[in-house]
Every structure is written in C-alpha cells, then in structure tokens.
N, C-alpha and C positions, 0 to 999 in steps of 0.2 A: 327934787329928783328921788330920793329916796323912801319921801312918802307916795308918790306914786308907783314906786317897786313896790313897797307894802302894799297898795291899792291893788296891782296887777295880782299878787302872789293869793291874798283872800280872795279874788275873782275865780282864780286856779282853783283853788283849794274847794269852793263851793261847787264848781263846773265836776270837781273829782267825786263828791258826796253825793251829786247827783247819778253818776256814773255808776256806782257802790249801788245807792238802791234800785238801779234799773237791773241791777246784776253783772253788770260788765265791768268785771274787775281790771283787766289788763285797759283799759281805758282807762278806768279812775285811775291807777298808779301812775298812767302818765302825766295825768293833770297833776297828781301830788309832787312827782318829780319836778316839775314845771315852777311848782312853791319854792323850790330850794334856788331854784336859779333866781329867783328874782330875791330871796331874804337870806342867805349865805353871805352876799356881800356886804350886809348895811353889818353896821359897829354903834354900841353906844357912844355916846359922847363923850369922853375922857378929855380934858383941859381945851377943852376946842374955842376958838374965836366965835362966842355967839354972834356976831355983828357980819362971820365970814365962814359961818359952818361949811363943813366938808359935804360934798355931795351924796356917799355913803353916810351921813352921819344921822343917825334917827333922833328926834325927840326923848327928852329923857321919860315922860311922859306912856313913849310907845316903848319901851324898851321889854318891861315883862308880856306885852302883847304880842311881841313878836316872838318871845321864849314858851308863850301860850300855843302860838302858830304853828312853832317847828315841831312841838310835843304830841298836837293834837293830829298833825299833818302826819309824822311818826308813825302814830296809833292807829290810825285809819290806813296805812299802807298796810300794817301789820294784821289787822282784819283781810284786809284784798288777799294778802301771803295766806291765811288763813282759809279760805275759802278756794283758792285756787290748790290746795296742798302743799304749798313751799315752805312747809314746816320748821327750816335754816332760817330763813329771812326774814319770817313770822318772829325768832329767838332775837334777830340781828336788831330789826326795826324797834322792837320795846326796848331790847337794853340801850337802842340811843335815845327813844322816848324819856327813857330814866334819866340820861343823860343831864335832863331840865329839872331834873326831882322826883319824888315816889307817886305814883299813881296807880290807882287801885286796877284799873283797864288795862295797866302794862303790863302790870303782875300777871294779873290772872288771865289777858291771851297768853302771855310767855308759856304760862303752866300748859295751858291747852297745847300749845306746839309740842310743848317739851314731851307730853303724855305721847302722840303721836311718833314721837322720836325714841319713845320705852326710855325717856327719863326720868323714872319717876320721882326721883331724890329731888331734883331740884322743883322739880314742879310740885312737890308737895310743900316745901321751902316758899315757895311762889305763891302757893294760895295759902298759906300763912300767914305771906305779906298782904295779900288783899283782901283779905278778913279782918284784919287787924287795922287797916286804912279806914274799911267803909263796914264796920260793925253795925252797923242801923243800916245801912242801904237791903233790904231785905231780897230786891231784885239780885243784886252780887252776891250774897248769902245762898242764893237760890242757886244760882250757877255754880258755884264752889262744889254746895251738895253734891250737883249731876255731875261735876269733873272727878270728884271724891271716890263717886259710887261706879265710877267707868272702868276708876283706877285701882279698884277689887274685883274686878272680873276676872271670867280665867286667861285671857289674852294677857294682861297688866301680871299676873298671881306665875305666870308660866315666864314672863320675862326679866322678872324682877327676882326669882327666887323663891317664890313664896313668902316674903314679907308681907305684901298685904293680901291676908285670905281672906276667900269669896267666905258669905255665908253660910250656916251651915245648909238653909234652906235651898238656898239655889245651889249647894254642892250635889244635894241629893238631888235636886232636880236634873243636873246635870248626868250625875249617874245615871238615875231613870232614860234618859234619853238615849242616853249611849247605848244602853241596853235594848231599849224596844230595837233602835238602827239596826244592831246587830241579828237581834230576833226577825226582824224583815227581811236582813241581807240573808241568815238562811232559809229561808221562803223564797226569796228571789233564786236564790242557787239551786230548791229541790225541783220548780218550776222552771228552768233552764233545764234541768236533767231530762223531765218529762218533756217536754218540746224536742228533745234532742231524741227520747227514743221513738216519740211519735213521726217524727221527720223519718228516723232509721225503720218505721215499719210500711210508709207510706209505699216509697218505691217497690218493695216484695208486693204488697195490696196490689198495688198496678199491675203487675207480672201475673201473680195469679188471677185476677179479673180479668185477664187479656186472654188466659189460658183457657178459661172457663167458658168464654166468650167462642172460641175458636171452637172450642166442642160442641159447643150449643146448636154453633153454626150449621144452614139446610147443606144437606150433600146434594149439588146438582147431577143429579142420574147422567144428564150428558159428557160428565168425565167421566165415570168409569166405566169401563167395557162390559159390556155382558158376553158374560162365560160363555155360553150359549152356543150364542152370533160368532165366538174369537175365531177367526180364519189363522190356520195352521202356520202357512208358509207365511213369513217375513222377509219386509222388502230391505236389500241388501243395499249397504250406502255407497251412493250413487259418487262417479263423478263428474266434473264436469271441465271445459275449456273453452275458452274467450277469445274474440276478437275484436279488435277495437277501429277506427277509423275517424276523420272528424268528425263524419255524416252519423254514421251509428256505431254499435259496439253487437258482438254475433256473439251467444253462449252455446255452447254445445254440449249438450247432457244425453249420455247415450244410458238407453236401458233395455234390458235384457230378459226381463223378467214378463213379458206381455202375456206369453204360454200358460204361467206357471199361476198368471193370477187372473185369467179369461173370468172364471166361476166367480170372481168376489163380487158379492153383492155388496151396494153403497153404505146395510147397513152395518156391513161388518167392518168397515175401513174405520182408522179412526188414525185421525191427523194430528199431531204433538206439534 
C-alpha cells in the first residue's frame, strides 16, 4: 500500500513538471499538491513487525527517496509561486524545501522572491548560502551575478536606503536621461503653447475671411433701387381681416391708395 502511494505521488509529481514546462503553472501546483496527499501519510519504519509491516510504513530503503520527493516537489512549487508572482509563498515553499536540508535551488529562489519583496538583507544572506553550496556550479554562479546586479539598481539603491549603490557609470547614465526627459518635456510644453495660440488665431482667420469674402461679394443691381426710377409716394401699411368657414377662409385687405399710385411704373416698384 504504501509503495503504491509513493508510485501514485511520482506519477503526480511528473504530470506537474510537465505542466511547469508547458507554462501552466496553476495546473502543475495542483499536481504537486496532489504529491503531499499521497507521501504526507507514509512514516519510516521505527520498531515495526517486519513479518506484519504497517500499511503506511515505507521501506527503510525508500525513506531518503521520499525526503528527496517532498524537497524537490517543494522547490518546484516555489518556481510555479515564482513565475506566477506570489512572492510570499515562493519565501514559504523553500523554507519547507529547507525543511529536508540545504539546497542551493532553495536558497537562491528564496533570494529571488525575497528581492521582489525589497528584502534585500536576507536575500543577500541567501545567495551567500548558495554560492557557498554550489561554488563550481558555474550556471548558479551565473544567476547569483544577475540577482546581485538587479539588487544595485536604482529600484533596490531607493528601497534599501542606499546601501547598495548603483554604479558610477550607470549613475550618470541615469542622470543623462533624466535630463534629456526633462529637456523634451520642455519642447513638448513650448509646442503646446504654440498649438494653443495657433488654435486661438484660427477662429479670428475665419471671421476675417468670411468678412472679406462678404465684400468681395457681386452686388446684384436688382436689390438696390435706382435713384432715378424711386417713385415719391410710399405705400402705407396695409390692413387686413379674415374669415373663415369649413369650406374656405375670406381675407379682406382694403386699399386706398389706387389714385395716388395710378402713374407707377413697374420699374419703379420694388417689393421687400
């Protein structure tokens, strides 16, 4: 029975590494969680009835195999925390990886989380420890560097205090930039100005273009009166009264003036 929980629990555990390199981390942690149900319950064998072993009771044989298990299975959830951002649980999962003993992978994800978390004390404490595990491993040697060199940047240099300063080269660098930004922003801001008075002169453009236009514009002879032709007498405003019915509606406008305006010629009239 219990070597078949160890059977099931590595079956997990691989189904989760596959899951990890397809990239789907929230899967592989459930297959890792999956590991603990099934090797949580086994126990090494303490004074037990060989002839009548317990059904939790592993081989003494499998005993560090299984403390291999829960370490490695650990470590790889702590990747998944890792990549998903959960920075805490990334901290959580190696210090039970530890739990089994020192391992140079605990350390130095811990350090990573912990960087992430602006702690940089202990994570430099932490890749102390795994420099010091796997001194010839040149690949961890190599990560350490880039964790090192992340944790002199100005993000790390800003949250820590200034304990660990950047470069001097990349300080200036950093200056430099700040500076051109600034040198942009007022270029952007005189060119805002201008846009803003160009806008403020377009509208008056239109106004006087429309004025211009208006004068340009032909005077039709047929509106204005020729002096001439102007007949004297003006007709007096008229009024008038209505009636109405369903069938029709009767206006009645009387006028007065037929005498007075007999002599007007048609082309002296002019109608408004």
């Amino acid at each position: 029975m219990a070597l078949e929980q160890l059977r099931q629990a590595e079956s997990f555990k691989e189904e989760g590494n596959h899951q990890h390199r397809e990239g789907n981390y929230r899967k592989a942690l459930g297959c890792y969680h999956k590991v603990f149900c099934f090797v949580n319950g086994l126990v090494a064998p303490q004074n037990q009835d060989v002839a009548k072993p317990a059904e939790n009771h592993i081989p003494a044989e499998k005993v560090e195999e299984v403390k291999r298990l829960k370490q490695t299975t650990r470590l790889n959830m702590a990747a998944c925390y890792l990549k998903l951002g959960e920075n805490q649980k990334c901290v959580d999962a190696c210090t039970a990886a530890l739990d089994f003993g020192p391992h140079a992978k605990a350390y130095f994800r811990r350090a990573q989380a912990y960087v992430e978390l602006r702690n940089f004390s202990d994570a430099g404490a932490d890749l102390d420890r795994a420099g010091a595990l796997e001194p010839k491993d040149q690949a961890i040697q190599q990560q350490i560097h880039q964790v090192r060199r992340s944790m002199r940047r100005g993000d790390a240099e800003k949250a820590f205090g200034g304990i660990f300063e950047a470069p001097a080269g990349e300080a200036q660098a950093k200056e430099e930039k700040a500076v051109e930004k600034k040198e942009e922003t007022e270029e952007e801001k005189e060119e805002k100005v201008e846009e803003k008075k160009e806008e403020a002169k377009q509208p008056q453009e239109k106004k006087d273009e429309k004025e211009e236009k208006e004068e340009e514009a032909p005077i039709d002879p047929l509106l204005v009166p020729d002096e001439a032709k102007k007949f004297e007498t003006q007709v007096r405003e008229l009024s008038y009264a209505w009636q109405q019915t369903d069938e029709e509606v009767k206006v009645y406008i009387p006028f007065d003036q037929s005498e007075e305006l007999s002599n007007l010629q048609e082309s002296q009239a002019v109608v408004r």
